[in-house]
VEXROBA-238878 format. One record per residue (C-alpha): residue number from 1; residue in three letters; y, x, z. Coordinates in Angstrom, 2 decimals, padded with zeros to 5 digits. Last residue first. Example, Ala and Ser with C-alpha at 12.3 -4.5 7.8 and 13.67 -1.06 7.14 Angstrom:
<mipas>
+-----+-----+---------+---------+---------+
:   i :  aa :       Y :       X :       Z :
+-----+-----+---------+---------+---------+
:   2 : ser : -001.06 :  013.67 :  007.14 :
:   1 : ala : -004.50 :  012.30 :  007.80 :
+-----+-----+---------+---------+---------+
</mipas>
This chain:
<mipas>
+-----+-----+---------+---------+---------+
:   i :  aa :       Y :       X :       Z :
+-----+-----+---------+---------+---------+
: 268 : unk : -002.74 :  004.88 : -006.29 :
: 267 : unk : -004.69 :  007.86 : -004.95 :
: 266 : unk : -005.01 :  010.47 : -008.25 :
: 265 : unk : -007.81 :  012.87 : -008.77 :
: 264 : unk : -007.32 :  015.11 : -011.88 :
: 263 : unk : -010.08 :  016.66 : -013.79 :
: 262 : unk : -009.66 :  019.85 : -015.97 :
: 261 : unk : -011.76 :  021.50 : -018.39 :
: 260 : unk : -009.06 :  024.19 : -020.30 :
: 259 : unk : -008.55 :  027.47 : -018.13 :
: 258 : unk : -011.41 :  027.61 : -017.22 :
: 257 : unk : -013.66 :  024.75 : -014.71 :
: 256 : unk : -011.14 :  023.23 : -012.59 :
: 255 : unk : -011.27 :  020.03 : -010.60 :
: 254 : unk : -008.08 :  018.74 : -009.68 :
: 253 : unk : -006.54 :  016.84 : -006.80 :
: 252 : unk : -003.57 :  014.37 : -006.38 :
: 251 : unk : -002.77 :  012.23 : -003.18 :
: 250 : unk : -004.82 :  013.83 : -000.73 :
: 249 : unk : -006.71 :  012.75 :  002.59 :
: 248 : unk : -008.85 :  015.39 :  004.34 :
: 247 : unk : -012.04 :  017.31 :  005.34 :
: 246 : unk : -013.51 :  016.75 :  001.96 :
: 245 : unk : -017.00 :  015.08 :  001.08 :
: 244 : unk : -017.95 :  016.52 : -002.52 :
: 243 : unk : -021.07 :  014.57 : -003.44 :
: 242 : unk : -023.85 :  014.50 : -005.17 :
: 241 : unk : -026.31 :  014.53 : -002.32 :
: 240 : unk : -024.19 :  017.24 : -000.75 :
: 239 : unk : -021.45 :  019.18 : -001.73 :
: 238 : unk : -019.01 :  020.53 :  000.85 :
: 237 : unk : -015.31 :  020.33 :  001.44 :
: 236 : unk : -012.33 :  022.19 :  003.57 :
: 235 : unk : -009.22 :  022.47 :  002.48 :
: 234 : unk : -006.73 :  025.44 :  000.64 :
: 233 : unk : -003.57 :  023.59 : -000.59 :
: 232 : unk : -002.29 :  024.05 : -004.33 :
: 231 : unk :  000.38 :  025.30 : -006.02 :
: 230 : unk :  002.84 :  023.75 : -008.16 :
: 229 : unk :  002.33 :  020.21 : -008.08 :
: 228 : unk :  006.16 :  019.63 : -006.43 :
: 227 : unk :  004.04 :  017.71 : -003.36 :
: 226 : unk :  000.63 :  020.22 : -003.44 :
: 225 : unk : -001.98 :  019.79 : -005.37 :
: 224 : unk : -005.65 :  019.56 : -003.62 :
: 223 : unk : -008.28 :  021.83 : -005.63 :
: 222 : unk : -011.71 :  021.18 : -006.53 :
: 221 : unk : -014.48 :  023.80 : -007.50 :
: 220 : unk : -016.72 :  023.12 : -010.45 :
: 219 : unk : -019.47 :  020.92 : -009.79 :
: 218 : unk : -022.99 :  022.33 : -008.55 :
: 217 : unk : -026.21 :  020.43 : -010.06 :
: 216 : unk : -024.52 :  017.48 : -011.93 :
: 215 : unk : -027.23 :  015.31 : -014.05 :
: 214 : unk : -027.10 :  013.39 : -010.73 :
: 213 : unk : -023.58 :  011.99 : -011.89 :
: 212 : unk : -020.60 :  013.00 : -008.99 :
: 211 : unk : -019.03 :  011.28 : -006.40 :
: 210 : unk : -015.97 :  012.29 : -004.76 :
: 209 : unk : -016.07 :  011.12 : -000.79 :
: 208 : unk : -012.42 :  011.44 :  000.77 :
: 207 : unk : -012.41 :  011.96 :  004.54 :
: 206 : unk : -010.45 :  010.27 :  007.58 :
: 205 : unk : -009.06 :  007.06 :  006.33 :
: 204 : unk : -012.54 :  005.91 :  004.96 :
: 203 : unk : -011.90 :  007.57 :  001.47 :
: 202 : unk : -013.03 :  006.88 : -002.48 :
: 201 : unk : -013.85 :  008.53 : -005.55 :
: 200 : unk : -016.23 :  007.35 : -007.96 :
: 199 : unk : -017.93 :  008.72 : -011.62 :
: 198 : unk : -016.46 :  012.10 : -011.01 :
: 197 : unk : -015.78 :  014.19 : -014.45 :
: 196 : unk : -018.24 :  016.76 : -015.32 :
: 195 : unk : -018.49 :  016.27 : -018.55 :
: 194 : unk : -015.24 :  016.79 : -019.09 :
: 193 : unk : -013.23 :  013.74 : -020.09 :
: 192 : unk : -009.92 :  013.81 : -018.02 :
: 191 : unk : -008.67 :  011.59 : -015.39 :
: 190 : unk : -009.59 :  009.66 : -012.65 :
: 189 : unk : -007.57 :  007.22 : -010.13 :
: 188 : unk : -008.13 :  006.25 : -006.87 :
: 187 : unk : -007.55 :  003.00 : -004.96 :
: 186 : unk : -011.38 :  002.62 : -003.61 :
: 185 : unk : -009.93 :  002.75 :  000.18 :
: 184 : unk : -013.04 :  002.29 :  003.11 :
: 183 : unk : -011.57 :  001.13 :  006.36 :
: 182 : unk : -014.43 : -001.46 :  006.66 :
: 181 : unk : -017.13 :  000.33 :  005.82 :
: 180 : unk : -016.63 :  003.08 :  008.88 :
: 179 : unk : -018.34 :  005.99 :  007.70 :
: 178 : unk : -020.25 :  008.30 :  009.92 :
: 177 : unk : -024.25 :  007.85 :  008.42 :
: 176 : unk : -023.47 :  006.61 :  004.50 :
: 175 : unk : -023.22 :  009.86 :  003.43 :
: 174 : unk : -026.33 :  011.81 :  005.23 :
: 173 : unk : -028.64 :  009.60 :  003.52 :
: 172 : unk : -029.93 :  006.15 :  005.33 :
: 171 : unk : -027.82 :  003.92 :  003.26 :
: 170 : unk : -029.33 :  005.43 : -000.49 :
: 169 : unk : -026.87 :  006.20 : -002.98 :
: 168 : unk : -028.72 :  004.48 : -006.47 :
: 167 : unk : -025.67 :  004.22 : -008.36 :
: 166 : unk : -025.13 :  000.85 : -009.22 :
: 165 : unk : -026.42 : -000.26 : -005.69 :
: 164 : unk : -025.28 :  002.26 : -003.33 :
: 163 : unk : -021.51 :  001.05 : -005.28 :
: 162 : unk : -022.38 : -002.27 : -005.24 :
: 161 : unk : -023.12 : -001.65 : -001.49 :
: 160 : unk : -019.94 : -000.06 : -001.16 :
: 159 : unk : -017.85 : -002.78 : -002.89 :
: 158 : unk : -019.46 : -005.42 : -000.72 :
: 157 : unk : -018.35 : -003.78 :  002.38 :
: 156 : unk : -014.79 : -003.09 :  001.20 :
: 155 : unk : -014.18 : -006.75 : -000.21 :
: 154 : unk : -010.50 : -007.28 : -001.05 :
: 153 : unk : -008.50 : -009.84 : -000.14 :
: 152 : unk : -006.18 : -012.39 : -001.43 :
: 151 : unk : -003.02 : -014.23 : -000.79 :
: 150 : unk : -000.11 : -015.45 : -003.00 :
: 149 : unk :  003.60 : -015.71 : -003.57 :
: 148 : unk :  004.13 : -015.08 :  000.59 :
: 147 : unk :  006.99 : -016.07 :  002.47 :
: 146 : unk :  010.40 : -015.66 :  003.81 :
: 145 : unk :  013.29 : -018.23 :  003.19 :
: 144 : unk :  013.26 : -020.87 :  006.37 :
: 143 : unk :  009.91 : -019.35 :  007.67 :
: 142 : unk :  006.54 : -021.49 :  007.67 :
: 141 : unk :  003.61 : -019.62 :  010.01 :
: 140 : unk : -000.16 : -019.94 :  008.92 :
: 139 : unk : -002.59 : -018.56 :  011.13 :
: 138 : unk : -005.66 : -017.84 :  008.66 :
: 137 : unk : -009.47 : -017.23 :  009.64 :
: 136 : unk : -011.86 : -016.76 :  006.46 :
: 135 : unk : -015.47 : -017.62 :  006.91 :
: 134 : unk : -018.04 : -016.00 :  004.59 :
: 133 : unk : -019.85 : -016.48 :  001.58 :
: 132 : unk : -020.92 : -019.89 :  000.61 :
: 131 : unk : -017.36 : -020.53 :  001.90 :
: 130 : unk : -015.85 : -021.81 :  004.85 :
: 129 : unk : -011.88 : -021.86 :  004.95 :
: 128 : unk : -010.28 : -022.30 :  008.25 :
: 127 : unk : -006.85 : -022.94 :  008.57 :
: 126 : unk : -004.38 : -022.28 :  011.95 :
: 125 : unk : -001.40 : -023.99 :  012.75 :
: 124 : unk :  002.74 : -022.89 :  013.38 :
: 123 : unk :  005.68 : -024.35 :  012.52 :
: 122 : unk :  009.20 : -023.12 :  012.46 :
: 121 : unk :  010.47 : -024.45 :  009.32 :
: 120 : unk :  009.71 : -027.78 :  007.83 :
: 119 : unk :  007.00 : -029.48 :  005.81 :
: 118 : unk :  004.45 : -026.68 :  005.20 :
: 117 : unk :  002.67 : -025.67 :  002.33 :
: 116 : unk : -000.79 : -024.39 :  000.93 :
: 115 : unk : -001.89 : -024.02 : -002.01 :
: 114 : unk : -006.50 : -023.18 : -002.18 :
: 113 : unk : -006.98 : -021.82 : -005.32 :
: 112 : unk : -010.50 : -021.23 : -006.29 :
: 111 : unk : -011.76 : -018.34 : -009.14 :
: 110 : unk : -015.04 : -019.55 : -011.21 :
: 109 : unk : -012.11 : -020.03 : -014.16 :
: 108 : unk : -009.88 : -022.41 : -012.91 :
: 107 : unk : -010.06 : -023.98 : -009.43 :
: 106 : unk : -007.55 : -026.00 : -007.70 :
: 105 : unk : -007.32 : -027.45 : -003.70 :
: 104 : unk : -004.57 : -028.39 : -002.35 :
: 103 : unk : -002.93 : -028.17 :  001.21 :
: 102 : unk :  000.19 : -029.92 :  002.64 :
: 101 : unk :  001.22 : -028.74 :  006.48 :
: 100 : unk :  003.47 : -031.12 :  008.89 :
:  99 : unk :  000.72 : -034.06 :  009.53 :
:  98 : unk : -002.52 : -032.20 :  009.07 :
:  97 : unk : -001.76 : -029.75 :  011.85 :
:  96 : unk : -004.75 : -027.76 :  012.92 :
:  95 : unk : -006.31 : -027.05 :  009.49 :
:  94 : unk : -009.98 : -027.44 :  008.39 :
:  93 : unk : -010.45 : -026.50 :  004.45 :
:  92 : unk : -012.37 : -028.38 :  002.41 :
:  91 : unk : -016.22 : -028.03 :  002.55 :
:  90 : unk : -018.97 : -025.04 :  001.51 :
:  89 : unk : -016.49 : -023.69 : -000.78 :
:  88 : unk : -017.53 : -021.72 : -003.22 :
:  87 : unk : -016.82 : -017.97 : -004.29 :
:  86 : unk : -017.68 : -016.70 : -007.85 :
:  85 : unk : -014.42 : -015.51 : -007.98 :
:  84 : unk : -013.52 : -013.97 : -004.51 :
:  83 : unk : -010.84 : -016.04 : -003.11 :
:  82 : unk : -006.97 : -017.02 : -003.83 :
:  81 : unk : -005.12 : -018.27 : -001.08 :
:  80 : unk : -001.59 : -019.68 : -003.11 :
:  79 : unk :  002.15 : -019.89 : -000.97 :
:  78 : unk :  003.45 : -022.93 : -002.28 :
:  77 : unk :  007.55 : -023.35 : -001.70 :
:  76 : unk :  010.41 : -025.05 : -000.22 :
:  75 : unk :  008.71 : -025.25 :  002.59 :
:  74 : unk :  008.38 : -021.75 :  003.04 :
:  73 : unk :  004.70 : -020.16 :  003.91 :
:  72 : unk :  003.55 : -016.89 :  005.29 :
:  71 : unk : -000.16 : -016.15 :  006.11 :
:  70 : unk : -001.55 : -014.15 :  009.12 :
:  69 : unk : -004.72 : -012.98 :  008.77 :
:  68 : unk : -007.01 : -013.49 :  012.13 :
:  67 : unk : -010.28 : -011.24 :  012.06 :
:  66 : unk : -014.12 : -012.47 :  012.52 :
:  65 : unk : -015.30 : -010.22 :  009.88 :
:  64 : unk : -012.86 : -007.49 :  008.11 :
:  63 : unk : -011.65 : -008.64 :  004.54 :
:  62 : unk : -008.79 : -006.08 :  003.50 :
:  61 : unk : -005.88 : -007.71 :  002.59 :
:  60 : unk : -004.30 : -008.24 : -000.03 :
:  59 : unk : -000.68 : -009.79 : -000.02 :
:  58 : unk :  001.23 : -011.06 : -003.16 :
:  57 : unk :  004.89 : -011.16 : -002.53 :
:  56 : unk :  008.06 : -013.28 : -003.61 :
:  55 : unk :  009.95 : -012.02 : -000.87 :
:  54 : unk :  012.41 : -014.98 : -000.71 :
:  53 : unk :  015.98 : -013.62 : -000.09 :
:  52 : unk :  017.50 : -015.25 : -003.05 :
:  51 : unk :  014.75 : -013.50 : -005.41 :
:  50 : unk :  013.59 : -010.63 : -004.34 :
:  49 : unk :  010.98 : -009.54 : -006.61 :
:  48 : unk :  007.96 : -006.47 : -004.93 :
:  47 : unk :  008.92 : -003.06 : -005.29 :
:  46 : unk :  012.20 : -003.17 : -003.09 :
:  45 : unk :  014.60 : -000.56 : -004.01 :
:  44 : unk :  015.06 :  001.92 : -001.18 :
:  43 : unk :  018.68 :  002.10 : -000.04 :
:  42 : unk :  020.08 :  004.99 : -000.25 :
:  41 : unk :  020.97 :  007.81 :  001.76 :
:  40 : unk :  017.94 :  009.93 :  001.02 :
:  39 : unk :  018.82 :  009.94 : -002.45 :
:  38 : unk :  021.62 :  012.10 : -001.57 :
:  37 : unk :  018.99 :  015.11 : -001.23 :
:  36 : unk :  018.06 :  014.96 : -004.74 :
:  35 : unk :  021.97 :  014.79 : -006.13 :
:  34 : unk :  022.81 :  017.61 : -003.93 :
:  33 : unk :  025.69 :  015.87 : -001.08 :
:  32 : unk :  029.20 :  017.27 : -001.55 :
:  31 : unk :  030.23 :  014.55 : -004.29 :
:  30 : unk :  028.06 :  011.87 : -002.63 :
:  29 : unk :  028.97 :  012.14 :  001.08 :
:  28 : unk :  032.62 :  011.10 : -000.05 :
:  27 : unk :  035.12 :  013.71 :  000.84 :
:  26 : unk :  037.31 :  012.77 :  003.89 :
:  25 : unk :  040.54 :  015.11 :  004.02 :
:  24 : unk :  040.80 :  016.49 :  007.65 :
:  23 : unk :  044.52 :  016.47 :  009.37 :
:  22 : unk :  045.16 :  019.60 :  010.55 :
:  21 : unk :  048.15 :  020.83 :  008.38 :
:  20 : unk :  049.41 :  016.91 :  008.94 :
:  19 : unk :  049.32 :  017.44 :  012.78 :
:  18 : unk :  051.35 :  020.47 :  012.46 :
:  17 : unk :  053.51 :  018.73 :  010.12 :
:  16 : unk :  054.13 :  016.19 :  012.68 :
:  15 : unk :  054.93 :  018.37 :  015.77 :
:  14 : unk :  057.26 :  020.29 :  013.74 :
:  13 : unk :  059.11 :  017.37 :  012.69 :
:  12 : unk :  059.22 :  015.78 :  016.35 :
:  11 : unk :  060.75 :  019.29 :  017.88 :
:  10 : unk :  063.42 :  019.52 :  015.41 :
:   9 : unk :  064.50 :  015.97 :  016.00 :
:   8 : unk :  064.42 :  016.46 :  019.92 :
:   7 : unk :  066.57 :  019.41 :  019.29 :
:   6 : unk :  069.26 :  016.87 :  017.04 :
:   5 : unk :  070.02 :  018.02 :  013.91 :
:   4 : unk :  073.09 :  019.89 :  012.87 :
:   3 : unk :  074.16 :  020.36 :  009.26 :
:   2 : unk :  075.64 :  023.32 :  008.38 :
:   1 : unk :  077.83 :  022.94 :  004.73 :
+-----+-----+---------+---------+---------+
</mipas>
């Protein structure tokens, strides 16, 4: 039995399962994407608690004279300014706005807490705290949900004069002449127990200082790991009073004397 179709007919199928043929199938970027490289896609997990969008976050800043820190408060909760312990204050704390802003003072341990919080969002005054010390200059802002858990600071300059202090580095040698105290980063780890393991490591965002014990006349020589820890990079660094100063930054290093003494560097 011949069945006749209309030419228009014959013409519209055609056309369709042409444009079928062509038609791309989607495959998700997941199933095509290497598992490693598909991490790129993500979204980064958050290291510090999110808790109904409040960054519950502790901030440390680096103390730098005469410099404005910004402080983040939410009225519906205390943000805490923790200083130095040991620290006094020399009065309370002076704020612009003592109608719309709450502070407290609490100690506990030689360590003072000064809690601070605002009344409403959108506000804006400045605190100054006066210690026995030093003078700390904060610009508070409150936000509806965003603020910060607690405040504190670390102490770059007095952690390099302990440092010349404990052991016995001298400010007028060759060391202390270019470096900038205030961008100095202590945040390394060391690790191993040869005897000639560093006793500090430390950088000024330009160079990384590894300091060794004066019983060490020539340490053994120091390599910089590369990313998959494989190999490692060739860099410039020299020894002097005790020191290796290296022309660069690193994340991971070793010092290598054998096949068995071995010393790794780690930034943090």
């Amino acid at each position: 039995m011949n069945i006749k179709y209309p030419l228009f007919f014959v013409i519209f199928l055609l056309i369709g399962c042409n444009h079928v043929q062509k038609k791309e199938i989607f495959i998700p970027a997941k199933q095509i994407i290497p598992k490693i490289n598909y991490k790129s896609f993500e979204i980064p997990q958050l290291t510090n608690q999110v808790v109904h969008n409040n960054i519950n976050a502790v901030k440390k800043y680096d103390y730098i004279d005469n410099y404005m820190y910004e402080v983040y408060c939410s009225p519906g909760y205390v943000t805490n300014i923790i200083l130095q312990p040991g620290e006094k204050l020399v009065s309370p704390p002076i704020y612009g706005d003592r109608v719309r802003w709450k502070i407290l003072i609490q100690s506990s341990k030689k360590i003072i807490y000064i809690l601070v919080q605002p009344l409403k969002v959108g506000l804006i005054t400045n605190i100054e705290i006066m210690t026995d010390r030093r003078v700390y200059h904060i610009e508070a802002k409150s936000f509806k949900s965003l603020y910060h858990a607690a405040i504190s600071w670390r102490y770059p300059r007095e952690e390099f004069e302990n440092m010349q202090h404990k052991f016995g580095m001298k400010t007028q040698n060759k060391i202390c002449e270019n470096i900038d105290i205030h961008r100095l980063n202590f945040n390394y780890k060391i690790k191993g127990n040869a005897a000639f393991k560093p006793i500090n490591v430390f950088d000024d965002g330009y160079k990384t200082y590894i300091q060794f014990s004066n019983t060490i006349k020539r340490p053994p020589p120091l390599f910089i790991m590369t990313n998959n820890q494989k190999g490692h990079i060739n860099t410039n660094y020299k020894f002097i009073n005790n020191y290796y100063i290296v022309d660069r930054l690193f994340k991971k290093a070793a010092l290598k004397q054998g096949k068995f003494k071995v010393i790794y560097i780690n930034k943090l």
